[in-house]
N, C-alpha and C positions, 0 to 999 in steps of 0.2 A: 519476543518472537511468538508465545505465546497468544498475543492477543492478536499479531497478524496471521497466525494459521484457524484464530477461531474466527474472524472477519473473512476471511477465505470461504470458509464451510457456509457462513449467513450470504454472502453473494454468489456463490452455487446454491443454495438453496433457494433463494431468490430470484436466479436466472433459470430455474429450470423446475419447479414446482407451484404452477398454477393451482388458484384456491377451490379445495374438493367442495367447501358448500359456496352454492353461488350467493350467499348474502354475504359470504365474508370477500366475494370479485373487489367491492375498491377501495377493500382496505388491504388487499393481498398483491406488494406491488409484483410485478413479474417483467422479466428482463427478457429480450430475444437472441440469450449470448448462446453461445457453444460454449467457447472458453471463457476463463476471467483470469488476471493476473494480477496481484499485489507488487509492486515497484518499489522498492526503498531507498530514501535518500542517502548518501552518505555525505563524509567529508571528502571534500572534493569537489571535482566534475563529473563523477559518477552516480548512477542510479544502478541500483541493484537490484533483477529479480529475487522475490524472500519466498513465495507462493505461490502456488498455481492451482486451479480446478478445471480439469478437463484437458488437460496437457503436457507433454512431455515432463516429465520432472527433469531431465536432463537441464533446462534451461534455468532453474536454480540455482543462484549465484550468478549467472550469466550479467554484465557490465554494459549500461547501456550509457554514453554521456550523456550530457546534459544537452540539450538543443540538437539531438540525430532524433530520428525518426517520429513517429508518434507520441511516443511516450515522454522524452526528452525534449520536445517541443513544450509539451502540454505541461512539463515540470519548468521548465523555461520562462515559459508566457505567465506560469500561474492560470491558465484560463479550461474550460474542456476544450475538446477537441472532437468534434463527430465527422468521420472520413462514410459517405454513405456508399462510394464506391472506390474500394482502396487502388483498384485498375488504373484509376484516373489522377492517383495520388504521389507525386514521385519523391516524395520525403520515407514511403513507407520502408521499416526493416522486416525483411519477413525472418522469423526465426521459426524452426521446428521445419515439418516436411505436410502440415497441414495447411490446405489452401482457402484463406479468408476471402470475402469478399467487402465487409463491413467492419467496422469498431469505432470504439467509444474510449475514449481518454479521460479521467476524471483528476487533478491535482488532490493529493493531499494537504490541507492546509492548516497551519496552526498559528495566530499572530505572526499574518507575514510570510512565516517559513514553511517551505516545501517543505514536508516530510515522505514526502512518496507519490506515487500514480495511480489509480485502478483503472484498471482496463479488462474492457472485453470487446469480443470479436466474435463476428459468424458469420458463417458459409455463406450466407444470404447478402445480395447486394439490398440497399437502405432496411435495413433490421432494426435498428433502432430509433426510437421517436423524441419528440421533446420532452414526455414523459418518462422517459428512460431514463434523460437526462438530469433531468428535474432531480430522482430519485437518488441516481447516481450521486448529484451532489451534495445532498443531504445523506447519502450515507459515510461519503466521503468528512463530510463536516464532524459527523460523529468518530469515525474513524482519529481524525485529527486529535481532537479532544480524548480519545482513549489513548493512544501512542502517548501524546503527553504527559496525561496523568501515570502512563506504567514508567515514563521517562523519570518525571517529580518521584515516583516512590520509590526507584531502584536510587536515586541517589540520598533518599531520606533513610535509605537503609542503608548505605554506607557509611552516612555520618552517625550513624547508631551504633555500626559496628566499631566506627575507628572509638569514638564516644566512650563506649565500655572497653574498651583495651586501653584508652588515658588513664580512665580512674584506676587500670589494677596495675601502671608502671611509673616506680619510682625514678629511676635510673635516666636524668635527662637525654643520655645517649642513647638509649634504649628508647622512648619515646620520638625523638626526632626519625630514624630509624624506620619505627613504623608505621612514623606519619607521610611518608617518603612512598616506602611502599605499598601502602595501601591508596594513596591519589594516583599510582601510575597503575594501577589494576585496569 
């Protein structure tokens, strides 16, 4: 959870602070979102809002399935999704009481597997470009490879945990036990 509220804070900061010295303009990419939302895959056929910058936090936890609207499309396809005028769009779910005109869909992907969505939206009909896109992908690609890597290490730390609780129990009952309990954590 951790690394999706700190990828949060770098796509609001990204969507919303243009670079103060103009020699660092292109290498400072900038986004035309209002909002952004982080989408989490689960088990299942759901996606789940985990983040948000610039939005209700109410919508937190909110269940989106997989193949409704924008966002469940876009984890669906595996592909982005850029809606330039969402008026025009009749898949869109509108959530919250703030009125979009624009968004941007990006999958999260890691060999294959969905792991989530980023999305952002703005007030502005066509807001964002192909270089939005571009960017968005590329942060999403990174995004993927970090969720992963905290996926690989929270499990490298379980078998470390259960690991040193083997070596200090004699007792085969006692070890099955907590070999039992600790995989259903």
């Amino acid at each position: 959870m951790l690394v999706v509220l700190a990828l949060t804070a770098m796509l609001s900061a990204c969507a919303t602070t243009p670079a103060s010295d103009p020699e660092d303009a292109e290498v400072t990419p900038t986004i035309a979102a209002d909002v952004g939302t982080v989408v989490r895959a689960t088990i299942g056929n759901d996606l789940v809002i985990r983040a948000v910058s610039e939005y209700p936090e109410e919508i937190i936890g909110k269940k989106i399935q997989l193949g409704q609207g924008i966002s469940g499309r876009c984890a669906l396809g595996k592909k982005e999704i850029l809606v330039p005028d969402l008026r025009q769009c009749d898949f869109y779910v509108h959530l919250g009481d703030s009125v979009f005109r624009s968004e941007l869909d990006v999958p999260i992907v890691f060999h294959d597997s969905v792991l989530g969505v980023l999305n952002v939206q703005s007030v502005r009909r066509n807001a964002f470009k192909r270089s939005d896109t571009e960017f968005m992908k590329v942060l999403s690609n990174q995004i993927g490879v970090a969720l992963h890597n905290s996926h690989v290490l929270a499990q490298m730390e379980l078998l470390q945990d259960i690991g040193m609780k083997l070596v200090s129990i004699i007792n085969p009952d006692e070890l099955f036990a907590l070999i039992v309990a600790e995989t259903q954590q």
